[in-house]
VEXGUMI-926932 format. One record per residue (C-alpha): residue in one letter; chain; x negated, y negated, z. Coordinates in pm, whole numbers, padded with zeros to 5 digits, m for minus. Layout:
<nodes>
NODE  type  mol      c1      c2      c3
NODE     A    A       X       Y       Z
...
</nodes>
This chain:
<nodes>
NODE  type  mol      c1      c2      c3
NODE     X    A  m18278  m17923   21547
NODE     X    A  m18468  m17780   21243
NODE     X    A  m18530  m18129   21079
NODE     X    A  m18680  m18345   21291
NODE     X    A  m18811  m18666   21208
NODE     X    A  m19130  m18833   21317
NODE     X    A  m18975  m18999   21607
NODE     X    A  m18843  m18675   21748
NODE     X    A  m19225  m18515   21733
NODE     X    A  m19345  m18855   21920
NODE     X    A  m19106  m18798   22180
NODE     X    A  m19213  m18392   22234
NODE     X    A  m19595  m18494   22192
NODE     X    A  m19534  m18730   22473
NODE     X    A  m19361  m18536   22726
NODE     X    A  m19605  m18233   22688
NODE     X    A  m19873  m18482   22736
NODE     X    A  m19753  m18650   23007
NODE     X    A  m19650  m18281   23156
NODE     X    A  m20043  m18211   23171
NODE     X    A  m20143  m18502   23276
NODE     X    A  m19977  m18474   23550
NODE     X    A  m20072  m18146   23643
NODE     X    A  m20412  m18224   23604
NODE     X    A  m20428  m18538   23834
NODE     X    A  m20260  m18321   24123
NODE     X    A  m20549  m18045   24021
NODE     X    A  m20815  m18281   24093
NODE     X    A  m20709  m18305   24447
NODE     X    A  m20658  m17983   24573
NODE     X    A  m20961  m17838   24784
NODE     X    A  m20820  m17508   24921
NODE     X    A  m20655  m17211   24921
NODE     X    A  m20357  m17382   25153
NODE     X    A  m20349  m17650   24918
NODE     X    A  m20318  m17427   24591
NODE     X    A  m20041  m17148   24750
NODE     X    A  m19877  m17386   24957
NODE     X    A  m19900  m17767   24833
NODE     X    A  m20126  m17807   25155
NODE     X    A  m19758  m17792   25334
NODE     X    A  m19692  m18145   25228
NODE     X    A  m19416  m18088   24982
NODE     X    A  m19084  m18340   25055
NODE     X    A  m18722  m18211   25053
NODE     X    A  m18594  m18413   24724
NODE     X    A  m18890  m18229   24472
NODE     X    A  m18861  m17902   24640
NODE     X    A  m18500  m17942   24563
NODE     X    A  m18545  m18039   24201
NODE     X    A  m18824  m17795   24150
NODE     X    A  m18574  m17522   24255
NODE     X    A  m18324  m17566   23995
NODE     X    A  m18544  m17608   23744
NODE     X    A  m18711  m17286   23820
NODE     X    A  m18384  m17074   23814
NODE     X    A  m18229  m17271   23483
NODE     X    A  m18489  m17164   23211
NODE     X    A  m18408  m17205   22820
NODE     X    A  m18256  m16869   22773
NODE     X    A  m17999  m17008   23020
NODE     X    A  m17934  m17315   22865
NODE     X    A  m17838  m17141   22536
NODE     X    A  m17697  m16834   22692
NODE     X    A  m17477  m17028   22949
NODE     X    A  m17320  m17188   22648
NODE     X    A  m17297  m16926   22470
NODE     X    A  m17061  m16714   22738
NODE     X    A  m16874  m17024   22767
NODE     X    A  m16816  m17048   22385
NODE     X    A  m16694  m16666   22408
NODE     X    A  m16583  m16636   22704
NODE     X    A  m16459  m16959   22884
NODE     X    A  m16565  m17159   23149
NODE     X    A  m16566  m16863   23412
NODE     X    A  m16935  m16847   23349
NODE     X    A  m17021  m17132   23522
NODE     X    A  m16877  m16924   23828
NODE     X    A  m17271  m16792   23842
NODE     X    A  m17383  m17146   23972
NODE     X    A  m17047  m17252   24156
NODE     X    A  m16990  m16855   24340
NODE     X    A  m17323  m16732   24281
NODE     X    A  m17595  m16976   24332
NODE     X    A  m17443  m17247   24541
NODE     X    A  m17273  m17028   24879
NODE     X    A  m17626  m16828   24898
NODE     X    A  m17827  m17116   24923
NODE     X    A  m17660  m17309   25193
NODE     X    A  m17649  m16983   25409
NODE     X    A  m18010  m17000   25278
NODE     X    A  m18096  m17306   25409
NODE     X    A  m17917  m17300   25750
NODE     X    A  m18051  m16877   25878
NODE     X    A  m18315  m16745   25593
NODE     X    A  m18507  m17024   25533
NODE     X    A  m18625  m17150   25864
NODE     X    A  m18737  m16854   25953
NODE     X    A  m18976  m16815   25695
NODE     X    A  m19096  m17139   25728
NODE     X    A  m19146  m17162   26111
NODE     X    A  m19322  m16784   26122
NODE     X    A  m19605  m16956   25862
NODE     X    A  m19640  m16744   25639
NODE     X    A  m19703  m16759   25268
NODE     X    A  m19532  m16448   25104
NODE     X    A  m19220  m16281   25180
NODE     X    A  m19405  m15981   25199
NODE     X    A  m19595  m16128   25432
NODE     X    A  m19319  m16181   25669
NODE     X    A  m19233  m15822   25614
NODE     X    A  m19578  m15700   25759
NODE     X    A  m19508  m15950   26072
NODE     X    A  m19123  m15812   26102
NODE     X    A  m19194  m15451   26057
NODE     X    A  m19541  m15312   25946
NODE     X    A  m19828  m15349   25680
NODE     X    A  m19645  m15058   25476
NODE     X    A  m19332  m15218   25440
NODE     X    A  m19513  m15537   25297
NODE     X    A  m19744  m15362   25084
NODE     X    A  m19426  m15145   24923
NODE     X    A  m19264  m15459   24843
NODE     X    A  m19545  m15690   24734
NODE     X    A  m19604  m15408   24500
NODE     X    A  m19266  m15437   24353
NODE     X    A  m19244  m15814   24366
NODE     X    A  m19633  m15820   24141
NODE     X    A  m19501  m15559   23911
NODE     X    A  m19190  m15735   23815
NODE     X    A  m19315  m16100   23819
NODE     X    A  m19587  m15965   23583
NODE     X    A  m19416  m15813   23324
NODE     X    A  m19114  m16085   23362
NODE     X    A  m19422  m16349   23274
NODE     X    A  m19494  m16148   22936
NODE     X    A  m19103  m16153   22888
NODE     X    A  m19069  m16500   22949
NODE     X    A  m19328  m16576   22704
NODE     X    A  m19206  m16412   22431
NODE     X    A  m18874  m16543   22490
NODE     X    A  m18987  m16892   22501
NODE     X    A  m19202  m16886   22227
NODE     X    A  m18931  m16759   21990
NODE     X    A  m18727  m17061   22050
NODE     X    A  m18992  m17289   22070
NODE     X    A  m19063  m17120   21729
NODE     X    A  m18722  m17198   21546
NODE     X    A  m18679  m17496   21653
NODE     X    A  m19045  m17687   21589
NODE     X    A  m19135  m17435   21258
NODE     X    A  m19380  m17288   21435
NODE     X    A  m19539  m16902   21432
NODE     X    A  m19442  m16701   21691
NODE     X    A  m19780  m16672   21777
NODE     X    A  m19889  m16994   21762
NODE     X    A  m19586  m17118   21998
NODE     X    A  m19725  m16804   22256
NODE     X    A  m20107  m16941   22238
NODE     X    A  m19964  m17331   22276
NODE     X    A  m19709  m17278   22562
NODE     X    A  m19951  m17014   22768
NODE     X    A  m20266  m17309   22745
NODE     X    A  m20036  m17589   22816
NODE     X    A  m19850  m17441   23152
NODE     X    A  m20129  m17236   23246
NODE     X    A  m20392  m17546   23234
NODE     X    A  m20189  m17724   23502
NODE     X    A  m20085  m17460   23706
NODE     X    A  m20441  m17289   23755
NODE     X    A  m20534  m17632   23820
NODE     X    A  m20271  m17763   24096
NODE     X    A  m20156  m17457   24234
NODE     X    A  m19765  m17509   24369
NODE     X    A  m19836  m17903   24401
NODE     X    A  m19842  m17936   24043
NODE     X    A  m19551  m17663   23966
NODE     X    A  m19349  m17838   24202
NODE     X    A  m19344  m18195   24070
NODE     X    A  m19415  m18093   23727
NODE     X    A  m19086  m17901   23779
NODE     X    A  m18907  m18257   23941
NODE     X    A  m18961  m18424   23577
NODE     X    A  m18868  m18101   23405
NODE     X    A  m18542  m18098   23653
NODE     X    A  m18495  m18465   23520
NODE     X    A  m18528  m18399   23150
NODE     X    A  m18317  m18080   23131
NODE     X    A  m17966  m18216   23315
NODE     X    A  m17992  m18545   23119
NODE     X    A  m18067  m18375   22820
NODE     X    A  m17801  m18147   22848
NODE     X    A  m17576  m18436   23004
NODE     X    A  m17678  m18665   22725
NODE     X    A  m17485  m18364   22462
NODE     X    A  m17252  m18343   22696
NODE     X    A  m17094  m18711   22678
NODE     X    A  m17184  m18756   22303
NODE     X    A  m16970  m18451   22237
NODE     X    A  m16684  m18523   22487
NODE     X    A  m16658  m18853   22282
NODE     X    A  m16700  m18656   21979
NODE     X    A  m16390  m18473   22048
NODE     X    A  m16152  m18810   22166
NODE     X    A  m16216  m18839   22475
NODE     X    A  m16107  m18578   22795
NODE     X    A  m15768  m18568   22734
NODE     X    A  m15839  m18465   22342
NODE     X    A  m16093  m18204   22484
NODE     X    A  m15837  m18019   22679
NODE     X    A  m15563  m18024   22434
NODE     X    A  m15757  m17913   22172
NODE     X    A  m15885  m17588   22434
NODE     X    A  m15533  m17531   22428
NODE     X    A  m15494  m17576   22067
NODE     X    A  m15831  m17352   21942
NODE     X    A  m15724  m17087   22182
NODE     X    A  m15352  m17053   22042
NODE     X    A  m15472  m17025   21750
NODE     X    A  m15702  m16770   21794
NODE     X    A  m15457  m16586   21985
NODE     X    A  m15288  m16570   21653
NODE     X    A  m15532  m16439   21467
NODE     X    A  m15508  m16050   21319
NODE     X    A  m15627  m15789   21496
NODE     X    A  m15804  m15498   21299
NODE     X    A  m15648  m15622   20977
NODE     X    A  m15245  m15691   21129
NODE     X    A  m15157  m15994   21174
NODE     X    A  m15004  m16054   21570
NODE     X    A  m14648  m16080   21582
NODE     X    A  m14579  m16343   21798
NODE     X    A  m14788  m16620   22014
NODE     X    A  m14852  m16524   22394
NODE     X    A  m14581  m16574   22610
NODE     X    A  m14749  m16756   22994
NODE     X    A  m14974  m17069   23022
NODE     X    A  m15230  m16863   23212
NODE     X    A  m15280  m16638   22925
NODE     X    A  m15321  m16903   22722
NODE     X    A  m15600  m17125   22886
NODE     X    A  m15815  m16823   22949
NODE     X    A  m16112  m17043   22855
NODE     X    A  m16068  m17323   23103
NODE     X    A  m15967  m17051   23420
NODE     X    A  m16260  m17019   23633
NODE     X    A  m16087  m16672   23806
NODE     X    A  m16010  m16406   23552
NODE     X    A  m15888  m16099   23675
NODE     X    A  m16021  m15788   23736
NODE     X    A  m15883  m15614   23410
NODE     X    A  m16023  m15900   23186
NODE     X    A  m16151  m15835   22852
NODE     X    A  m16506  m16073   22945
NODE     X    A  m16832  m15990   23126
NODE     X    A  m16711  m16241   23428
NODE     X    A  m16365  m16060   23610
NODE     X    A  m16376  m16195   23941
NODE     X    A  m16423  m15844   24143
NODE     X    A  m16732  m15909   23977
NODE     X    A  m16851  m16183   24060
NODE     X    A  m16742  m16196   24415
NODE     X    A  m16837  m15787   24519
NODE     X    A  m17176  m15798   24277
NODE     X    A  m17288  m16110   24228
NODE     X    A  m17175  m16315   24510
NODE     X    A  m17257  m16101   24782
NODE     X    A  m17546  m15934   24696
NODE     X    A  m17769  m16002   24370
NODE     X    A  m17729  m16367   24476
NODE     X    A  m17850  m16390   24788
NODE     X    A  m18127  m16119   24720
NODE     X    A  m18254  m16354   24470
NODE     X    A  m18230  m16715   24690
NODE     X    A  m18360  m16549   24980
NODE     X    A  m18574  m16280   24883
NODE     X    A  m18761  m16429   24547
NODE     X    A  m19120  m16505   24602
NODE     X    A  m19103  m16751   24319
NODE     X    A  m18803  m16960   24480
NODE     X    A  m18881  m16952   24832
NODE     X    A  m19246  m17065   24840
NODE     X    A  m19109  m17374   24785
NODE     X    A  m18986  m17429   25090
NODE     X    A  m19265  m17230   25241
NODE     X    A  m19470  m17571   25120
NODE     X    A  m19237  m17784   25271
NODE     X    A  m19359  m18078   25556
NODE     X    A  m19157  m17983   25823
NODE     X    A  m18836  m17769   25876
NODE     X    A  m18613  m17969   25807
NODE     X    A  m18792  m18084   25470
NODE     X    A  m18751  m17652   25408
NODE     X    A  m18353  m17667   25513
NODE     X    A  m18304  m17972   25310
NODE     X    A  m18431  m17891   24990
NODE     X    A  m18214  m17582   24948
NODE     X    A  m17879  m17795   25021
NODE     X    A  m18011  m18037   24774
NODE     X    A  m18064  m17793   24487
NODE     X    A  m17722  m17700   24589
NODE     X    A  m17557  m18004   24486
NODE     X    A  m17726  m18055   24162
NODE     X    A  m17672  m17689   24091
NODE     X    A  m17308  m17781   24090
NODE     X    A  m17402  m18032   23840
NODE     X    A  m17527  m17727   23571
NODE     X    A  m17216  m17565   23539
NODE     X    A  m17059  m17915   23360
NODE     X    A  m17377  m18026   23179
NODE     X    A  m17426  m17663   23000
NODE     X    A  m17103  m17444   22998
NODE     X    A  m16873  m17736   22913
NODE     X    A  m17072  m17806   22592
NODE     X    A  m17017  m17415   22492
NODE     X    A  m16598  m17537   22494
NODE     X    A  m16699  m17825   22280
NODE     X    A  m16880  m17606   22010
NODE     X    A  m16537  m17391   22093
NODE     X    A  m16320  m17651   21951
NODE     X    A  m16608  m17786   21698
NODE     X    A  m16743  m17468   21534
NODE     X    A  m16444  m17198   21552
NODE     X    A  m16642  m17024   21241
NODE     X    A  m16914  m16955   21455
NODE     X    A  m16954  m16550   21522
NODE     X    A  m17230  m16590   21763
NODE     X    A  m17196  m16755   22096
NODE     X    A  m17560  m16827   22149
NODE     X    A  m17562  m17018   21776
NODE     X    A  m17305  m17305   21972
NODE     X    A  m17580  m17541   22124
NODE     X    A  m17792  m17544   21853
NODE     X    A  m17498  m17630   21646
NODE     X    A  m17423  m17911   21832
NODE     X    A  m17763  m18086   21898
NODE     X    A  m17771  m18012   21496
NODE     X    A  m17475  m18206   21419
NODE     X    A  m17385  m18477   21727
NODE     X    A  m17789  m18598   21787
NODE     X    A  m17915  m18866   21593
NODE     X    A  m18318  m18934   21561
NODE     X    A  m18524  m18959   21874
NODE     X    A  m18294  m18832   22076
NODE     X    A  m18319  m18430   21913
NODE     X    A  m18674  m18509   21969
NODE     X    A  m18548  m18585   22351
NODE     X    A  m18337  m18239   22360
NODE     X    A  m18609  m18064   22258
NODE     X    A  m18842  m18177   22545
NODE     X    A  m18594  m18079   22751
NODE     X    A  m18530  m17762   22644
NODE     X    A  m18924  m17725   22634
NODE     X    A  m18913  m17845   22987
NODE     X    A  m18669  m17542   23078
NODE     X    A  m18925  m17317   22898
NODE     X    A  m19206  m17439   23097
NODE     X    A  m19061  m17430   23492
NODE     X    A  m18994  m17102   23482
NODE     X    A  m19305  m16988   23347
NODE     X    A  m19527  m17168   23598
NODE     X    A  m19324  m17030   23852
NODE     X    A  m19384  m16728   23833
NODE     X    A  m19752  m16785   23738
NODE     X    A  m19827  m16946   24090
NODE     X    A  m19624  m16684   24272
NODE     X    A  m19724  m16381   24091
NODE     X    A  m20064  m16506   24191
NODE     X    A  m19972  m16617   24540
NODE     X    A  m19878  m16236   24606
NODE     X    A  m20191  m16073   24461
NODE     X    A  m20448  m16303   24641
NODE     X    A  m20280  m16325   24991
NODE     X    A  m20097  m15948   25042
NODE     X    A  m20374  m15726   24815
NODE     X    A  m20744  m15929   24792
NODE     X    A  m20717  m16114   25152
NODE     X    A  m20523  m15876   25318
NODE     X    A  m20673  m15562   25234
NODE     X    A  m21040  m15686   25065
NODE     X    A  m21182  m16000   25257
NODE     X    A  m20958  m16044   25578
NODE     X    A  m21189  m16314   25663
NODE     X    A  m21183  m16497   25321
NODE     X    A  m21199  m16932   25336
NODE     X    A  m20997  m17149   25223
NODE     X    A  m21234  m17256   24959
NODE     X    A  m21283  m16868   24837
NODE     X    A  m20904  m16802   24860
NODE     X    A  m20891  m17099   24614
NODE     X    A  m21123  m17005   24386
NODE     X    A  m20969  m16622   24378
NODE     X    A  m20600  m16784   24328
NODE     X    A  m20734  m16990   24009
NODE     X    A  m20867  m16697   23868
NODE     X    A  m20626  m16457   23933
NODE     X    A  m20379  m16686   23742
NODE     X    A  m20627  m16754   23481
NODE     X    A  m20614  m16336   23449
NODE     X    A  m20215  m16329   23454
NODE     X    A  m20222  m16591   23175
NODE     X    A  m20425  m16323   22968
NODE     X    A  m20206  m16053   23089
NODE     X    A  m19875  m16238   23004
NODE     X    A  m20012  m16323   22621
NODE     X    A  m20107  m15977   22581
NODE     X    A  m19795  m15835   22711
NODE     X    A  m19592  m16047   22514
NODE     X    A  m19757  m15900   22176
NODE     X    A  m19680  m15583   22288
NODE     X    A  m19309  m15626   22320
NODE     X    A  m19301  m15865   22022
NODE     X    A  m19173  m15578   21816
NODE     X    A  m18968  m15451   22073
NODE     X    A  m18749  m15728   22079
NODE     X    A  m18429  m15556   22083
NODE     X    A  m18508  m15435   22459
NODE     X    A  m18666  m15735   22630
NODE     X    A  m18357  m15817   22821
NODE     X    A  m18283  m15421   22911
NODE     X    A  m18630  m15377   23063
NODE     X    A  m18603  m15713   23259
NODE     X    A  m18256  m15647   23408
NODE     X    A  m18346  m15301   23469
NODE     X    A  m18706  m15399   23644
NODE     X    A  m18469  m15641   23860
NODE     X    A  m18256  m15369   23941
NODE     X    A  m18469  m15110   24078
NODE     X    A  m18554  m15341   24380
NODE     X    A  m18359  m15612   24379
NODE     X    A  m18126  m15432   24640
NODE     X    A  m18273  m15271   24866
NODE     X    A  m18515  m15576   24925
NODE     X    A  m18223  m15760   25051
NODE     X    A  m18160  m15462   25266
NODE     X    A  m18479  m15517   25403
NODE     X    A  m18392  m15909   25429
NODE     X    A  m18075  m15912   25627
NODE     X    A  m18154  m15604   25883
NODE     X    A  m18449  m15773   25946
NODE     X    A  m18392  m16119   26035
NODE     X    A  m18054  m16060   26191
NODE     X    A  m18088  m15709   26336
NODE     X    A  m18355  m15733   26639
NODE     X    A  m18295  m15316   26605
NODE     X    A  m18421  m15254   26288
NODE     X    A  m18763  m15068   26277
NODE     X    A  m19072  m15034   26066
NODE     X    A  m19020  m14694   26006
NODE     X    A  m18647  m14715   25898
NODE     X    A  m18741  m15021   25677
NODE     X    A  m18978  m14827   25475
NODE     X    A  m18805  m14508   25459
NODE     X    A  m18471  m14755   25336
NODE     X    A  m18711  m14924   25083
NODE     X    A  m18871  m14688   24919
NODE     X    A  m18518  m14424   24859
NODE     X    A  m18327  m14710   24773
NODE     X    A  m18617  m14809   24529
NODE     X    A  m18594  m14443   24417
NODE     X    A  m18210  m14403   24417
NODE     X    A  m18160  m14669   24165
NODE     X    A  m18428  m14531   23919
NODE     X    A  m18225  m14208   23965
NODE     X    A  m17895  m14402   23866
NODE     X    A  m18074  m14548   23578
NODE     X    A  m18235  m14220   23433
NODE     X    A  m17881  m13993   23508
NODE     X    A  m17707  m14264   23293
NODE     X    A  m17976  m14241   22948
NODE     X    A  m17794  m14038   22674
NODE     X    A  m18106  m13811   22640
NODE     X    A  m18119  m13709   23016
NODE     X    A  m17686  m13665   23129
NODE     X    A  m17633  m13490   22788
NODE     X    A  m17944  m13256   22845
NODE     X    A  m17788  m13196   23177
NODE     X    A  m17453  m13072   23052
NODE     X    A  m17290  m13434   23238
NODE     X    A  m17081  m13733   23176
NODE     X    A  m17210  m14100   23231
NODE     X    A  m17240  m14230   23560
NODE     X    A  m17125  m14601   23450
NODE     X    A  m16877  m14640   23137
NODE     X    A  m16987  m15023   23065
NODE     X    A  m17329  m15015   22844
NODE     X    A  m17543  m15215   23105
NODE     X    A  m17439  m15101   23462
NODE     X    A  m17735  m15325   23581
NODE     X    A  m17489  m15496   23856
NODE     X    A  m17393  m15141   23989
NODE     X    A  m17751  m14994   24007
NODE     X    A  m17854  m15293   24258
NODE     X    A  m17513  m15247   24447
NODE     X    A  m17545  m14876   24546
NODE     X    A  m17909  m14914   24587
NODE     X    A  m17807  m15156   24840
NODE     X    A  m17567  m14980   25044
NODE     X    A  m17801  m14649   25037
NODE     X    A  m18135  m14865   25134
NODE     X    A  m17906  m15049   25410
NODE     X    A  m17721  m14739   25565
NODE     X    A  m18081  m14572   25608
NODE     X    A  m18263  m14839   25767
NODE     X    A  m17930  m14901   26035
NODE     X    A  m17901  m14474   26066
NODE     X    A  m18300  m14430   26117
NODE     X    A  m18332  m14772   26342
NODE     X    A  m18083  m14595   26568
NODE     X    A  m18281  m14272   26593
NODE     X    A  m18615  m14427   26633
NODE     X    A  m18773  m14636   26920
NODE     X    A  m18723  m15013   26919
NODE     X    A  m18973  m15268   26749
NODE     X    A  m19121  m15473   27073
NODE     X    A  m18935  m15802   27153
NODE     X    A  m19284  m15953   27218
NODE     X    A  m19383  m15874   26865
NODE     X    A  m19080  m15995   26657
NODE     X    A  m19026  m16269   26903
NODE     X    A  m18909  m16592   26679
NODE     X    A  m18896  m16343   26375
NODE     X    A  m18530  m16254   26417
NODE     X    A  m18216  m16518   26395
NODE     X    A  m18079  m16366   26781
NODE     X    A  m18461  m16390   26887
NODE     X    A  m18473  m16755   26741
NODE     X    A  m18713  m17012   27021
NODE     X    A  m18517  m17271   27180
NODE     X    A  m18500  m17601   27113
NODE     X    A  m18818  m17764   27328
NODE     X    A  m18994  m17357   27281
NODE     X    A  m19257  m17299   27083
</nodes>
């Protein structure tokens, strides 16, 4: 991907253009602050769907989906097929329509309506704090890639990629994120499908492809172990096709045992994410109708099956291809180095610029979404326009733009702990928010005051967890680590959880009720009837 050819630059040149144009025609036709935040609540089912996948599969996960499947197996793509997909149909069919039909515009916002104005200011805070240091992240992150692979600076590929996405997104608001995001959706599977079937045929064809799994893993099976030399191959099947078993067991020597995935991922970080992610859900908040908002989330679900197949399966044919390689996230590179001819790198590479770019402006719009509905309107000018509200959201994103370039100089030499201050930023919330999520809309006893009280120790627990398990602090406290594995990320959000969810369900049941009146329609066992209002 390092030598491209003038074709391949043609092709980038005119997806980036036609990227901004875009964004920049839907610009010109928003008026207000509605039509900024929420697409004017005209969005259809098919783009919200597209611009929902897109969102969640970002560069990083392109190569570092392949990458686990290279050295790990195929059990990876268990974090779209267990993970993503189960969470967003119960998404779609209880969470969603809630939101939606309450009319809101933040999550947080819905908090304040559910419970109280502390409960959504606590969490809004959390949500602005992340998304805002995740946008510096993301830059970085981007850039670098976008820097190896066009022969770039660093620097330069910051500047370019922060004036190209934030150009159309402080012009059209979620409109233009959203169907920016439907081309970017577009590009990225049939980029990544378009390596896919080149390197299937690469290989001889399916049947080749899984013989020589079996073959590469064999023999790496066989190969010495701290110098010896193994004395014989492994005995069962199932030991042998590791890399093609989608359930590994709990004892597995990989990041992906299935307790796992199921008890961690599944049930918890999952849904907290699909439900509970300002930057996902104000999609659907834009949706036309409810149905449009309950449709979109099934649809991302079946072409999030599709990701699995289009970016894990290539790590297995860089498995077979590249067995040299010591680095996982080295296999696609390697193979849109040696299976693309001309034009179509260039057509990778907009692809994989397109991943770069939907996650960014994401977060942009949401992170902005948050600050100029839940702090400046809610607390500043309750009586703001429209037209003001529009003109504060365009420069509050023009602001986070600044904030994100400077932020990603500072960590630029800090590189080795951008993805330890992300997960760990994640972590400290991430739970008990979707504490806060499920008591509220299906518990018509949760209160304000347990909500809160839940939030903020839960919030406070898992900073605890994190701080007791630093070398500096358990040694200087005469203890042993609370986690053995060397990022317990998973298990910070899961006991956050349980201690944010046992509070609010202990302190609901000492305190007085919430009003029916008030959290009427708010609350899936409060839902209206069909024909109510």
């Amino acid at each position: 991907m390092q030598t491209l050819s003038f074709l391949d630059y043609a092709v980038i040149f005119a997806y980036l253009i036609g990227t901004l144009g875009l964004g920049l025609y839907i610009g010109s036709k928003i008026k207000t602050g509605s039509d900024y935040f929420l697409a004017g609540r005209r969005l259809p089912w098919w783009a919200i769907g597209m611009s929902l996948v897109a969102t969640d599969i970002g560069a990083v996960d392109i190569i570092g989906t392949g990458g686990a499947a290279f050295s790990h197996g195929l059990a990876v793509g268990n974090f779209e097929w267990i993970g993503c997909v189960p969470a967003m149909i119960i998404g779609a069919f209880v969470f969603i329509p809630f939101f939606w039909r309450s009319g809101v515009t933040t999550i947080p916002e819905y908090m304040e309506r559910r419970f109280n104005v502390s409960v959504r200011s606590a969490l809004a805070l959390c949500w602005i704090i992340f998304m805002a240091c995740n946008l510096g992240i993301m830059l970085l992150a981007s850039a670098k890639m976008m820097s190896l692979h066009l022969g770039m600076s660093v620097n330069a590929c910051i500047y370019l990629t922060a004036v190209l996405v934030g150009i159309y997104t402080i012009s059209g608001g979620l409109a233009a994120v959203v169907y920016t995001d439907m081309i970017q959706c577009i590009i990225m599977i049939g980029g990544c499908l378009l390596v896919l079937v080149i390197g299937i045929i690469d290989v001889g064809g399916i049947d080749e492809f899984q013989a020589k799994i079996r073959e590469r893993e064999l023999a790496q099976k066989m190969e010495p172990v701290d110098g010896a030399a193994r004395e014989q191959a492994p005995e069962t099947e199932e030991e042998d096709l590791l890399h093609t078993s989608l359930i590994l067991p709990a004892d597995a020597d990989t990041p992906f045992p299935w307790t796992g995935i199921f008890f961690g991922l599944a049930l918890i970080l999952s849904p907290a994410y699909w439900i509970g992610n300002q930057a996902i859900v104000q999609r659907s908040l834009g949706a036309a109708s409810e149905f449009e908002a309950k449709a979109a989330y099934v649809w991302g679900a079946l072409l999030k099956n599709l990701v699995p197949v289009v970016v894990a399966v290539p790590g297995l044919i860089a498995f077979i291809k590249f067995p040299e390689l010591t680095d996982g996230d080295q296999a696609f590179p390697e193979l849109i180095s040696h299976l693309l001819p001309v034009g179509l790198k260039g057509l990778f590479l907009a692809a994989f610029l397109a991943a770069l770019m939907s996650s960014i402006d994401s977060y942009l719009n949401s992170a902005s979404t948050i600050v100029s509905n839940d702090f400046y309107k809610r607390f500043y000018r309750r009586d703001a326009s429209d037209v003001s509200l529009l003109m504060v959201g365009r420069v509050v994103t023009f602001l986070l733009v600044i904030w994100a370039v400077g932020f990603s100089f500072f960590l630029m030499n800090r590189s080795e702990g951008i993805y330890t201050i992300f997960q760990t930023l994640m972590a400290f919330f991430q739970g008990p928010a979707f504490a806060l999520l499920i008591t509220g809309l299906l518990w018509r006893r949760a209160t304000g005051v347990a909500a809160l009280t839940g939030f903020l120790v839960g919030v406070c627990f898992s900073i605890t967890l994190f701080a007791l398990n630093q070398p500096d602090v358990y040694t200087a406290l005469g203890l042993e680590p609370l986690f053995q594995i060397s990022e317990p990320f998973l298990y910070f959000s899961i006991w956050a959880f349980v201690v944010s969810f046992s509070l609010i369900v202990i302190i609901s049941l000492c305190t007085k009720p919430e009003p029916k009146e008030k959290i009427d329609g708010l609350v899936f066992s409060l839902q209206p009837r069909r024909g109510e209002a």
